[in-house]
N, C-alpha and C positions, 0 to 999 in steps of 0.2 A: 403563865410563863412557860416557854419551849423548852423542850427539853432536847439538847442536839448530842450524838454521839455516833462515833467512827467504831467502824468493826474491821479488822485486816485478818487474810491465813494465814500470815506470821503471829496471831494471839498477839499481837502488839497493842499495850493500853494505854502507853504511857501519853500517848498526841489527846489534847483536850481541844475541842474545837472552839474559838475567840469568833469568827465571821464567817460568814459562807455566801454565796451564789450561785443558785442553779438554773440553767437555761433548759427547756424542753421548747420543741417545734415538730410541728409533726412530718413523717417524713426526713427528719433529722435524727443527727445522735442528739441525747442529753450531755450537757456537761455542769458538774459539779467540783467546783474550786472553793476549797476550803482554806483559810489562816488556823494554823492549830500550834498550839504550845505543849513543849516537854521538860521532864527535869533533865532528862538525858541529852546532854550536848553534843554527842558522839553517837544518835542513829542510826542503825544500818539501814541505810536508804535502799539498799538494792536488797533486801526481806522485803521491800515495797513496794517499789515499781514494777508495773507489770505484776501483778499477783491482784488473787480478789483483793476486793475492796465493797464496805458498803458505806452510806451516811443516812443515818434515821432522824427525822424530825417528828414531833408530838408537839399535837395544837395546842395551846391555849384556851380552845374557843370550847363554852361547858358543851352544848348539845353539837358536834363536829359530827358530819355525817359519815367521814372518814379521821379516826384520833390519831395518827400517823399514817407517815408512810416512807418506804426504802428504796435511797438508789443503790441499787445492787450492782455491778460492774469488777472493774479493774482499777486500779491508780494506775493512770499513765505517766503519771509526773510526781516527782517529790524534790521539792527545792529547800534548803536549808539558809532562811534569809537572815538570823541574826542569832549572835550566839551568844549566852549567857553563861559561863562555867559555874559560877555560883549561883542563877537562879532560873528563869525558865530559858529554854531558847524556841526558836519560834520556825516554823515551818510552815511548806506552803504546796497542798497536795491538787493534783486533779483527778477526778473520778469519772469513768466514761461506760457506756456499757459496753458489754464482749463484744457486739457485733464490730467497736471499735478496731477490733486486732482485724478487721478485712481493711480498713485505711492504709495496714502497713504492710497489705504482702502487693506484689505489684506482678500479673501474669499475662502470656497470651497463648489462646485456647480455642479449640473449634468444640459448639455445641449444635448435635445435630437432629433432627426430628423429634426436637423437643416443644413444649409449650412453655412459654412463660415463666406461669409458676413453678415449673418441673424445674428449670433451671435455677432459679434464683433456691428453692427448697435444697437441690443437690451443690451449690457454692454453701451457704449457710449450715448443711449435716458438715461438709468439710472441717468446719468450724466448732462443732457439735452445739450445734445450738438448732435447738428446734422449736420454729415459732406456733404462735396461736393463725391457724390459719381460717379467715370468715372472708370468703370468696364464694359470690353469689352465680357470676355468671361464669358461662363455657369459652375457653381459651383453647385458640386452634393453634395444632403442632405448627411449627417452623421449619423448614428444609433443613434453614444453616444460620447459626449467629457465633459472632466472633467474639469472644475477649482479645483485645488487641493494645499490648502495652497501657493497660488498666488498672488500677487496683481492684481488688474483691467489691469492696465496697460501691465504688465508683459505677462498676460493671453494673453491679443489682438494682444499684438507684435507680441506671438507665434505663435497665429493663421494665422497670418497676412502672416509672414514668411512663414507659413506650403504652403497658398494658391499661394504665389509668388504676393503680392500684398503690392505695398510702400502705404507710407504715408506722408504729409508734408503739411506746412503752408502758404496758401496765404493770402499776406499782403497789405492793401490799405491804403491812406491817404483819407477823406473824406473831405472836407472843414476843420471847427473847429473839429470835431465829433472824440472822442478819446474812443466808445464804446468799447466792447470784439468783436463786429460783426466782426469787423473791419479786425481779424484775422482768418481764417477759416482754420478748416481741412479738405485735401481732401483725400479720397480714391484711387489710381489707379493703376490698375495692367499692363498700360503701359506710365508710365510717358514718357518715350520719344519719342511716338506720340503726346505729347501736341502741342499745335498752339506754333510756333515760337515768340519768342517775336514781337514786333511791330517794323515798319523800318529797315533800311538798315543794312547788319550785322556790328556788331562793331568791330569798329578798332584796329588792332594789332598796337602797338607803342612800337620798342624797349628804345626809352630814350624820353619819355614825359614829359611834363612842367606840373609843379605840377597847372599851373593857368591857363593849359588849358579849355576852355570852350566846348568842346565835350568828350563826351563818350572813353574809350578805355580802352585795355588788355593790360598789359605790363609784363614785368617779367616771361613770359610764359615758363612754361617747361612740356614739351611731354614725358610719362613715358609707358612703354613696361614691363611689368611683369610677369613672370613664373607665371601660374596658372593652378591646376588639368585639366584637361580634359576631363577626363572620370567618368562618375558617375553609380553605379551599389546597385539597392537597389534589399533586399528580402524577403520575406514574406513568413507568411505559412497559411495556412483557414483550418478548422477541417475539411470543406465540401468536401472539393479536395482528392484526393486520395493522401497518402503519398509519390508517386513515382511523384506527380507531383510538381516537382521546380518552383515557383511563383519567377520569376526574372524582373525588367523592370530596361533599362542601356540608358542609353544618353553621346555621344561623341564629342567633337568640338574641335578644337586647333589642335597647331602643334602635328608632329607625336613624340617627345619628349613628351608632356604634355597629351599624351593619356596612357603613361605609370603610369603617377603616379594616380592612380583609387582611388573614395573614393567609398568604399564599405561599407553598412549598412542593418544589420536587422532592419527591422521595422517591428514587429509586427502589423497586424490590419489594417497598414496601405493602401493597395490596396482595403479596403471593401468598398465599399459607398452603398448609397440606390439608385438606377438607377432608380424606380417608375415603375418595370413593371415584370412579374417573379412569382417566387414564387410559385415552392412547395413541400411547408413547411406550410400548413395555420397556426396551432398555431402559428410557431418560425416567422412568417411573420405576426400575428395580427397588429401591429404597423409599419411596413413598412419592403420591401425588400434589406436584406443587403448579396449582394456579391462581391464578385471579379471582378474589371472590370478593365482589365490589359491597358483599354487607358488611361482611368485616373489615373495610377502607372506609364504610359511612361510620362503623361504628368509631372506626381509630381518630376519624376527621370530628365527631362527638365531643371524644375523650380528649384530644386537644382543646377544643371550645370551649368546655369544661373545666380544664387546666388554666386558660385564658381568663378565663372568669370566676375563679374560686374566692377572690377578696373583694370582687366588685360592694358587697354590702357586707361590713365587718362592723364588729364593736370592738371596741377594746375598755379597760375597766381595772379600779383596783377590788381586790378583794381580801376574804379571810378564811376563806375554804379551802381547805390543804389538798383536796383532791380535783381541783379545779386543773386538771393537766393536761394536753393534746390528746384527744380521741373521748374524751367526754363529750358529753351529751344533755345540755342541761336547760331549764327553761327557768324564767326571771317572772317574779311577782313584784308589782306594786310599781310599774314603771309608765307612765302617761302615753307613751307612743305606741299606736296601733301592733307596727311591726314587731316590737316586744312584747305581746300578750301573754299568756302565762301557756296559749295551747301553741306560740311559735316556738319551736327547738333552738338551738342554738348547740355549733358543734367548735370545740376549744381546735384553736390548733396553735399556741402560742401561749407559754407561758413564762416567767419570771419571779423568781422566788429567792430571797436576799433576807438576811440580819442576821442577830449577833445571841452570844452565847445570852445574855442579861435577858432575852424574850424578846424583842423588839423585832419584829419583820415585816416584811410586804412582800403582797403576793400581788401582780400586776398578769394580766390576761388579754390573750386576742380571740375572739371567736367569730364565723360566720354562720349567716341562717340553715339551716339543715335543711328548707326547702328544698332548696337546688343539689346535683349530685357532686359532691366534692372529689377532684383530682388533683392531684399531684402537680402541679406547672412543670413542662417539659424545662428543666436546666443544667441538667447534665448533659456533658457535652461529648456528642461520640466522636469518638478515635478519628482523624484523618491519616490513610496512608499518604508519606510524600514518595514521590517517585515511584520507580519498581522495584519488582524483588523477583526472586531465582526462587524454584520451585522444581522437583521432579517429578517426572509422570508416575504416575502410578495404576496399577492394574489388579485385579485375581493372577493370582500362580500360574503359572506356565501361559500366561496370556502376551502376546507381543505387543499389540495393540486392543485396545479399549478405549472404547468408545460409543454412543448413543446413534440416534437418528440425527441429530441436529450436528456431529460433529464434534462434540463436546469431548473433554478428558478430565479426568480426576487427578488430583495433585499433592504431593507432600509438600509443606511449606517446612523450611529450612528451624524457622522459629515453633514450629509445633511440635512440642518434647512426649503429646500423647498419642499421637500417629504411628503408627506401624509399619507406612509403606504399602497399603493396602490399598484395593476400590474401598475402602469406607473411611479414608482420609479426608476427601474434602467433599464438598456438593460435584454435580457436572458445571463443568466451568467453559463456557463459550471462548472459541480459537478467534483470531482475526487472522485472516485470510489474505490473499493478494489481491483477492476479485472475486466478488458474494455479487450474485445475481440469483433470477428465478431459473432455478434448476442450470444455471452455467456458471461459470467461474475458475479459481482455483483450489484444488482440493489439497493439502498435504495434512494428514494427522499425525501430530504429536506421539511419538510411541514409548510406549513404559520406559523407565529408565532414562530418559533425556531430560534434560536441563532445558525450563520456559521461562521467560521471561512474565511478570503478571505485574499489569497493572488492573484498577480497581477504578469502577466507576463511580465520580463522585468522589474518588478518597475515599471509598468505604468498605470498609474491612469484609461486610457481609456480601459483596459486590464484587468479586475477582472477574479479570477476565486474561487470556495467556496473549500477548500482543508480539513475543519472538522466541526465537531458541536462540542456544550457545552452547558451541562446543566445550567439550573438558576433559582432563586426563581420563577417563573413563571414555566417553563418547567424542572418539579423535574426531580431526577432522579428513575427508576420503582422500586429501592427495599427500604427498611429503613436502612440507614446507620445511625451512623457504626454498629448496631446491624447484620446486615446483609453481612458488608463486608467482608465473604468469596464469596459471590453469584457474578457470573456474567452471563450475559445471552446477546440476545437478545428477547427482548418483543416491539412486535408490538402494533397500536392503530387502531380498525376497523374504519373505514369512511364513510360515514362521522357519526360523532360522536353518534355511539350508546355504545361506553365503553366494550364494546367485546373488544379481545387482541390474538395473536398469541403468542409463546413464546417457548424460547429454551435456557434452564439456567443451570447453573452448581452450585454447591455450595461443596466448598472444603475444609469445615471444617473438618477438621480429624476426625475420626470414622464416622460421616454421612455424608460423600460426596455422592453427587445426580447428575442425571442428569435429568430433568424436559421436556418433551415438553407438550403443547400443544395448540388445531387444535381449534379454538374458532367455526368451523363450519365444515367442512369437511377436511381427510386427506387422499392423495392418493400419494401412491409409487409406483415407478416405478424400478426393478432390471433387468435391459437385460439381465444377464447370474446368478450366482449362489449369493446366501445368507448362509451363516454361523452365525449361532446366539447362542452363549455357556454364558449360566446361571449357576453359580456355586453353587447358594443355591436356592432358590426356587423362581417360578414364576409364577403369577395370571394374568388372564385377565379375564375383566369383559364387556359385551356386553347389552348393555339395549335394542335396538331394534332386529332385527334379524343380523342372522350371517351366510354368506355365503362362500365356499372354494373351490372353482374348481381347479385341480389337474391335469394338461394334461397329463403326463406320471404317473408313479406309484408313489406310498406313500407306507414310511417305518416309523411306530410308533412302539420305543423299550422303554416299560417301566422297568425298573429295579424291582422296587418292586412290589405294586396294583397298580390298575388304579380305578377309578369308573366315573361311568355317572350319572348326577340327570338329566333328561327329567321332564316337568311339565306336558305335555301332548302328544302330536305322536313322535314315532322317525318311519321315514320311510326310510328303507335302499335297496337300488336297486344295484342289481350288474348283470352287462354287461354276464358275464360268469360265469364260477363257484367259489366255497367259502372253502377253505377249515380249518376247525378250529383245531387245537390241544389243549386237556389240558393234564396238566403234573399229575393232582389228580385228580379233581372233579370238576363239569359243574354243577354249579345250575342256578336255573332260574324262578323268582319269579313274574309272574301277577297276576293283580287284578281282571281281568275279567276272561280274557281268552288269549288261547292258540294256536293259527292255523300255521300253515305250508304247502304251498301248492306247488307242485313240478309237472309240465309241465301243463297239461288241467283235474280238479277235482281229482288229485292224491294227498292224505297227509291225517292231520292229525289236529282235534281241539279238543282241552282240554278247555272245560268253568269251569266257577265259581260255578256253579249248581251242580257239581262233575259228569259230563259228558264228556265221552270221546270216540272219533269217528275215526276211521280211515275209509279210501276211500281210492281204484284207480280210482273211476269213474262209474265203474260196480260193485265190488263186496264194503262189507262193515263189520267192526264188530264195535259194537257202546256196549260203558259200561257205564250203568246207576247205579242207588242206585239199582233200579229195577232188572237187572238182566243184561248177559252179549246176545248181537243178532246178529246173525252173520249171514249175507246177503249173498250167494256167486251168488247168480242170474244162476248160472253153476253148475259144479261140487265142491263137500266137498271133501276133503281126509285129514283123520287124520291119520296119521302115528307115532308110535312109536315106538322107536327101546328097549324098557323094560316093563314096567308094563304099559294098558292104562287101566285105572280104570274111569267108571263112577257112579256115588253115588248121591243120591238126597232122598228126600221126598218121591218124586215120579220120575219115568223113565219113560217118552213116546217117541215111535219112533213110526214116522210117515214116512210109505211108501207107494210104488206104488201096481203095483202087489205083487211085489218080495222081500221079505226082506231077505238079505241072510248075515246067520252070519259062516264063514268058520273057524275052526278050527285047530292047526296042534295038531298032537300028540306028546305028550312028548318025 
């Protein structure tokens, strides 16, 4: 006969337990609901809820390879279903373990260049609860994983899942000692390597005495079930070239069950940080995240595996109290091959029910421990809907931050453990106006603004920033609505001297504009021709100098005048020659003077003095106030074809010998 009794950390004795049921799964919480009776009609239920809690059972069975055993936990519930003031009344408790209190806290959280386990160990210390951890193989850090409007619990499952790593409850009886210890979580991502239970395997008995005094399986049924076989997951990385298909597929089963494929995009998910790599130094400051396609065969595996963990199950009644998920046990005396006494079998289902009087049944699921047991991925992660607002974020005194790719890092609105820092989020990929190979649109997000993010896929580990938006901090550059016909773009020089680039439009009817300017230099570039038509008129104004080189010819057609103000030299060189036309009259007005010099000492100066000089070099006639002097250094000859009249004051001619004046006759 059992012996059943409740322990509380309120020292509460008075509840006698009438019926019980406990469910265990592995991978699951345990739940134990108890019917128990008190003299006390008036319970303080809330001494109970929520406070330890344990339930101990003691077998019946003479030679039990385990003589008890204890759920250790919390009472999450205490229900008071009928009341008796003069004799018992009756209650009705549930028992769950600690890790239960992660069901009730509900968070959203960025983890970063963490592994796996690391994570799920540091939710769980939160909790203080520190599991049995038997994890065989190596888990590669993560860049970035979200808790994203989850519970604690929910979160870990996922994770759990994702890595192919179960979970479940080892349970002991200690002497009196009905502590929470009592009950532990282990971690392990190959339960059906654990040690075999202790002793001889237990016996298969098709029709046992209920008052037998050893151990056994009875009721036993062997189950064979269609399950996928083929698993084909795919990805994409920005880093990879778009012709390159990111595939990793895992295959087992009949050649039926390789037909039916579960195929999935997973975004993100072949990236880990491998610890070695890298380059990219900005997009790698915090660690190296690529593609590493053995840990996408292995993930693609660990799904297969997930797929196929009940394919071949028994299920069975028994009378072994320690028959509970994450056992390990092998069956004597059973006619089917696949039952031998040297094939494992690993519990992952149990059922365990009856009453204060002795009467129970313990009911079990187990699968062959041949094959590696996972988790079935069924937790379901977070979808974001829509966008969300986010701030840039940077290092101190940084204006802009950013990587080689473009990238920016981000405070999300919802993360209470961010600081506003670069170590807020992962680099999170900008969408652009126009992404081409080495052309496009460039504008980076800079610290301190407000992005718009959305998320590929809906997936929280998957941001991407798709807009900005102004806000009382980050106005917007013109004065609205005064202003709202203007639109523009206007830049902010960096770091912050308050200089501005800009290029605006303003399309108020009758004074539409279009605005630019170069807050420091402006340079254009046209490969082939320029066309530029002004229909009313157009000024340009140059405050330092003003340069124009011209490699083939120049045609300037003025319609009406033109004029030049020079404030001081104009010096005009031409290659070859010049030829000028006017249609009326050529004037030509200096202040000093006048020179014109045509190949070596040939031409002609006009000064301010009222001087005026012609030269070829050898001869000269120079005209002063004084008089007019004419140099020929050679010979004079005047010629005239009518009257040559000379008249003066006075006449001198000065010659040689010979002065000869020849005459013709009329």
């Amino acid at each position: 006969m059992s012996r059943l009794s409740l322990s509380f950390a309120s020292k509460e004795e008075s509840l006698s337990v009438r019926r019980f049921s406990v469910r265990e799964q592995i991978s699951s919480l345990f739940e134990v609901s108890i019917l128990a009776v008190s003299e006390i009609e008036d319970l303080d239920l809330d001494s109970l809820v929520g406070k330890a809690a344990a339930f101990k059972a003691e077998s019946a069975v003479l030679h039990s390879a385990v003589p008890a055993r204890v759920w250790a936990g919390l009472c999450a519930q205490v229900e008071q279903v009928q009341v008796e003031p003069t004799g018992l009344s009756t209650y009705r408790l549930r028992i769950v373990p600690l890790l239960f209190r992660a069901t009730l806290r509900r968070n959203s959280r960025i983890f970063q260049h963490m592994t796996i386990p690391e994570i799920v160990l540091q939710v769980l210390k939160e909790w203080e609860i520190e599991p049995e951890v038997a994890l065989g193989a190596k888990y590669p850090a993560h860049e970035y994983r979200v808790q994203y409007g989850e519970t604690d619990y929910a979160f870990i499952c996922r994770l759990l899942e994702e890595a192919g790593i179960s979970f479940y409850f080892s349970h002991r009886a200690d002497g009196g000692r009905m502590g929470a210890e009592l009950t532990r979580l282990v971690l392990s991502d190959a339960p059906q390597r654990r040690e075999p239970r202790p002793g001889a395997p237990i016996a298969y008995v098709d029709n046992p005495n209920q008052s037998s005094g050893r151990e056994y399986v009875s009721e036993l049924v062997v189950s064979h079930e269609v399950r996928p076989g083929h698993v084909t997951l795919r990805d994409f990385d920005f880093r990879s070239r778009p012709d390159v298909q990111l595939f990793a597929e895992a295959r087992e089963g009949l050649e039926e069950e390789l037909r039916y494929e579960q195929y999935h995009y997973v975004p993100g998910a072949f990236v880990v940080e491998p610890g070695k790599g890298g380059d990219t130094p900005v997009a790698d400051d915090r660690g190296v995240a690529r593609v590493d396609i053995k840990e996408a065969e292995a993930l693609a595996a660990r799904s297969l595996e997930g797929e196929r963990g009940g394919r071949r199950a028994v299920r069975y009644r028994t009378n072994a109290l320690d028959l509970c998920p994450g056992v390990v046990l092998a069956l004597g005396g059973h006619p089917r091959k696949e039952l031998a006494p040297d094939q494992a079998l690993l519990v992952v289902a149990s059922t365990f029910e009856g009453d204060h009087s002795g009467e129970w049944t313990m009911t079990g699921e187990a699968v062959f421990a041949q094959q590696p047991y996972r988790p079935a991925r069924r937790t379901p992660k977070p979808r974001v809907v829509g966008v969300q607002s986010a701030i840039v974020v940077g290092p101190p005194g940084e204006e802009i931050h950013t990587d080689e790719f473009g990238r920016v890092r981000a405070q999300f609105h919802w993360d209470r453990e961010g600081r506003f820092s670069d170590a807020s989020s992962c680099w999170i990929r900008v969408s652009q106006g126009w992404a081409g190979s080495r052309y496009g649109l460039v504008a980076i997000p800079r610290v301190g603004q407000e992005v718009l993010v959305d998320f590929f896929d809906g997936d929280p580990d998957r941001p991407v920033i798709v807009g900005r938006v102004f806000n009382s901090t980050t106005r917007v550059p013109y004065t609205l609505p005064a202003e709202k016909t203007k639109s523009g773009w206007k830049s902010d020089s960096s770091p912050g001297s308050g200089g501005f680039n800009e290029l605006s439009f303003d399309d108020a009817a009758g004074r539409e504009l279009i605005h630019v300017q170069a807050q420091r230099d402006y340079t254009e570039i046209i490969k082939r021709d320029q066309r530029s038509t002004v229909l009313s008129n157009r000024s340009a104004s140059v405050t330092g100098a003003d340069a124009v080189t011209v490699g083939g010819s120049q045609s300037v057609n003025v319609v009406k005048s033109q004029s030049h103000t020079i404030g001081e030299q104009q010096i005009n060189q031409i290659g070859e020659g010049r030829t000028s036309i006017v249609g009326t009259s050529d004037a030509v007005d200096a202040g000093d003077s006048q020179s014109v010099t045509v190949g070596d000492g040939v031409g002609y100066t006009i000064n301010k003095d009222k001087t005026v000089q012609i030269t070829n070099g050898v001869a000269s006639i120079k005209i002063t106030p004084e008089g007019i002097f004419i140099d020929a250094q050679g010979k004079l000859e005047i010629s005239a074809g009518g009257l040559l009249k000379l008249s003066g004051a006075e006449v001198q001619i000065d010659g040689g010998p010979n002065v000869l004046i020849n005459t013709t006759s009329a």
